[in-house]
GUROZA-349147 format. One line per 5 residues: number of its first residue (from 1); their letters; for each residue x, y, z of N, C-alpha, C, O. Coordinates in steps of 0.05 Angstrom, whole numbers. Example, Ala and Ser with C-alpha at 12.3 -4.5 7.8 and 13.67 -1.06 7.14 Angstrom:
REM GUROZA-349147
1> as> 264 -114 156 246 -90 156 264 -66 156 285 -66 169; 257 -45 142 273 -21 143 258 1 157 268 23 161
END
This chain:
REM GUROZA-349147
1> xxxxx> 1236 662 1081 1208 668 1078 1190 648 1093 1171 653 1108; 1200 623 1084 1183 600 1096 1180 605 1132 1158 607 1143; 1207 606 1147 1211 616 1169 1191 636 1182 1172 634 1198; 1201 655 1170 1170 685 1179 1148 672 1182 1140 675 1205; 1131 657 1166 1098 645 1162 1104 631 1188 1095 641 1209
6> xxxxx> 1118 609 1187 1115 593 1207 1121 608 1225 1102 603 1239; 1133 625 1236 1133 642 1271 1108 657 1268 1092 650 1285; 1099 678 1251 1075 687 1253 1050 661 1260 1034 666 1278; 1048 638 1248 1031 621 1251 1030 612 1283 1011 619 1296; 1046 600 1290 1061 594 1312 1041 611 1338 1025 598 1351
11> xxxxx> 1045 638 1341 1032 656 1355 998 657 1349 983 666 1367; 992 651 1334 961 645 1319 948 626 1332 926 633 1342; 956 603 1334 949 573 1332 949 574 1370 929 566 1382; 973 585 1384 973 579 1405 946 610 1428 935 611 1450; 947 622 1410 919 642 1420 892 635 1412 871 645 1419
16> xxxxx> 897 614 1396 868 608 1397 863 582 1410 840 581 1420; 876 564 1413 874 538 1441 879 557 1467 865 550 1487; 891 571 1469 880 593 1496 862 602 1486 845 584 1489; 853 617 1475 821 625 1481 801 602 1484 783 603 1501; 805 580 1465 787 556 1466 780 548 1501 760 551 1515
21> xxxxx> 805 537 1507 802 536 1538 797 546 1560 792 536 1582; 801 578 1552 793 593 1569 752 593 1564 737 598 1583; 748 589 1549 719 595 1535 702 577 1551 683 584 1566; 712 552 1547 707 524 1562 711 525 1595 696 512 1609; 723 534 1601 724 545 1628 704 551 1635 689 538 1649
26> xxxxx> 700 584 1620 678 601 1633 654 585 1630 641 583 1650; 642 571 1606 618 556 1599 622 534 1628 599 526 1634; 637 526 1642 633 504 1655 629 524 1680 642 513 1698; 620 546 1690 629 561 1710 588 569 1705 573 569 1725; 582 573 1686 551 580 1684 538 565 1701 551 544 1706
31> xxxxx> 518 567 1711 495 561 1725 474 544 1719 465 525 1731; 467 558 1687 446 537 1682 467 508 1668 450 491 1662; 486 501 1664 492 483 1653 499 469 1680 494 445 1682; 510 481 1697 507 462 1729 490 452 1731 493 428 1735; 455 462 1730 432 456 1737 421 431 1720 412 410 1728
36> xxxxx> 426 441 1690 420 409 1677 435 389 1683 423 367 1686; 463 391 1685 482 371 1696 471 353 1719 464 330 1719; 472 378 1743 457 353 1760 434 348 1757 439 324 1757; 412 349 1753 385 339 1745 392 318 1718 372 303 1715; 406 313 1704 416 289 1692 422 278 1713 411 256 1716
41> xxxxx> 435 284 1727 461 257 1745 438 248 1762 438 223 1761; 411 260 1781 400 254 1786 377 230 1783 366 215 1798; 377 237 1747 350 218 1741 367 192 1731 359 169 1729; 396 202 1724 400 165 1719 409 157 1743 414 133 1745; 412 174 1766 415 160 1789 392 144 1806 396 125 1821
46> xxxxx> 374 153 1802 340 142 1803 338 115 1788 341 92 1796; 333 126 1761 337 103 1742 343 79 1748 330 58 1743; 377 83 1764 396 62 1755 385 42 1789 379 18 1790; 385 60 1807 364 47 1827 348 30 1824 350 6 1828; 329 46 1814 303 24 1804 307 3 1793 294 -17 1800
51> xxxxx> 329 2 1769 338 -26 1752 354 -35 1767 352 -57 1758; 371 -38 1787 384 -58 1806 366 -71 1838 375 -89 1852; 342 -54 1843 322 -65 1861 310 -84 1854 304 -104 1868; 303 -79 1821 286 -97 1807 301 -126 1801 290 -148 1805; 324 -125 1792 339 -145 1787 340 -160 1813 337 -184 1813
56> xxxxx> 343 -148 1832 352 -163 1853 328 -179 1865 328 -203 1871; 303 -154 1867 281 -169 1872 275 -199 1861 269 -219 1874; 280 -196 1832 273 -217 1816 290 -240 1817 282 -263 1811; 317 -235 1826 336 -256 1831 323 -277 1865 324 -301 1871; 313 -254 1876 306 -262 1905 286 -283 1897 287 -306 1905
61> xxxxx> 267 -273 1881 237 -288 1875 253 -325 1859 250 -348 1866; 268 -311 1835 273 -345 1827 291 -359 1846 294 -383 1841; 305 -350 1870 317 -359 1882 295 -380 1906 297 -404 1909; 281 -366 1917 253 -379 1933 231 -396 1914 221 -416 1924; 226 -390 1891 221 -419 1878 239 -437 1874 231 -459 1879
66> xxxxx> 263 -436 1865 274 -458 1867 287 -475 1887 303 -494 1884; 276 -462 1916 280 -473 1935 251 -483 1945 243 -479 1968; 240 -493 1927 209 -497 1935 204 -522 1930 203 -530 1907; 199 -541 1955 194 -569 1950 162 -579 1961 152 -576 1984; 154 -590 1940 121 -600 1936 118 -616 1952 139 -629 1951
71> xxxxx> 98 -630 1975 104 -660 1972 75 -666 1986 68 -660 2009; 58 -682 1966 28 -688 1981 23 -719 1969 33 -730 1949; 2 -729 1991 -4 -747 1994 -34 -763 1981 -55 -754 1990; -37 -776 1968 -65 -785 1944 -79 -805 1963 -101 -813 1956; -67 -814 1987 -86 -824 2009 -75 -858 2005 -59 -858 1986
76> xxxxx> -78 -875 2012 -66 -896 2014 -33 -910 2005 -25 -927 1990; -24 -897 2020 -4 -899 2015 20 -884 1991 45 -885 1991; 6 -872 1974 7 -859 1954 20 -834 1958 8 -816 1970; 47 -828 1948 55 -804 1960 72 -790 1932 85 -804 1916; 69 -762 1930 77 -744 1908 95 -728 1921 86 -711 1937
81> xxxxx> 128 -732 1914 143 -715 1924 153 -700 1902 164 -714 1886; 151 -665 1895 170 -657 1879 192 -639 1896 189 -625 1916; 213 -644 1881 240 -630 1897 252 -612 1867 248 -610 1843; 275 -599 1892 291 -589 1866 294 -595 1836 288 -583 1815; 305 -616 1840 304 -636 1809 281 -634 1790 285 -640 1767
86> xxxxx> 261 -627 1798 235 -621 1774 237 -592 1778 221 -582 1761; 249 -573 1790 248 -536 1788 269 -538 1775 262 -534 1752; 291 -542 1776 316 -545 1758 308 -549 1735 309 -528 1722; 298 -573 1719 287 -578 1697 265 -563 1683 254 -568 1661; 260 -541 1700 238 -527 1680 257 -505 1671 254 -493 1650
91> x> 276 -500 1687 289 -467 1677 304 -470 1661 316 -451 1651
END
């Protein structure tokens, strides 16, 4: 008895993961779900642009101040040099 259930089941279980996949198929074959797809892939592709320009920009910027050395003169002899060593110490 136990036998019978389990072969009838058997045929059950495996027609409905074929249909499942077949279902999934066709849904990935639609149009409009292409269309949102790419218009997602697009805006975090924008996105992700903008946040690695910016970073870099900003890496560029602290990189040129800290290559920035001061150095002036108070008139008799008197001289004010700042170098690296005082931009280092502030960050």
């Amino acid at each position: 008895m136990q036998l019978a259930l389990k072969l009838q089941r058997q045929p059950l279980w495996i027609a409905s993961v074929s249909l499942a996949l077949v279902g999934t198929l066709v849904l990935t074959w639609l149009p409009e779900l292409d269309r949102a797809a790419q218009g997602y892939l697009a805006n975090a592709l924008s996105d992700n642009l903008l946040i690695y320009a910016s970073a870099r920009g900003l890496n560029a910027l602290i990189s040129v101040i800290q290559s920035i050395e001061i150095s002036f003169s108070l008139g008799a002899g008197v001289a004010v040099n700042l170098e690296k060593s005082w931009i280092h110490s502030m960050t």
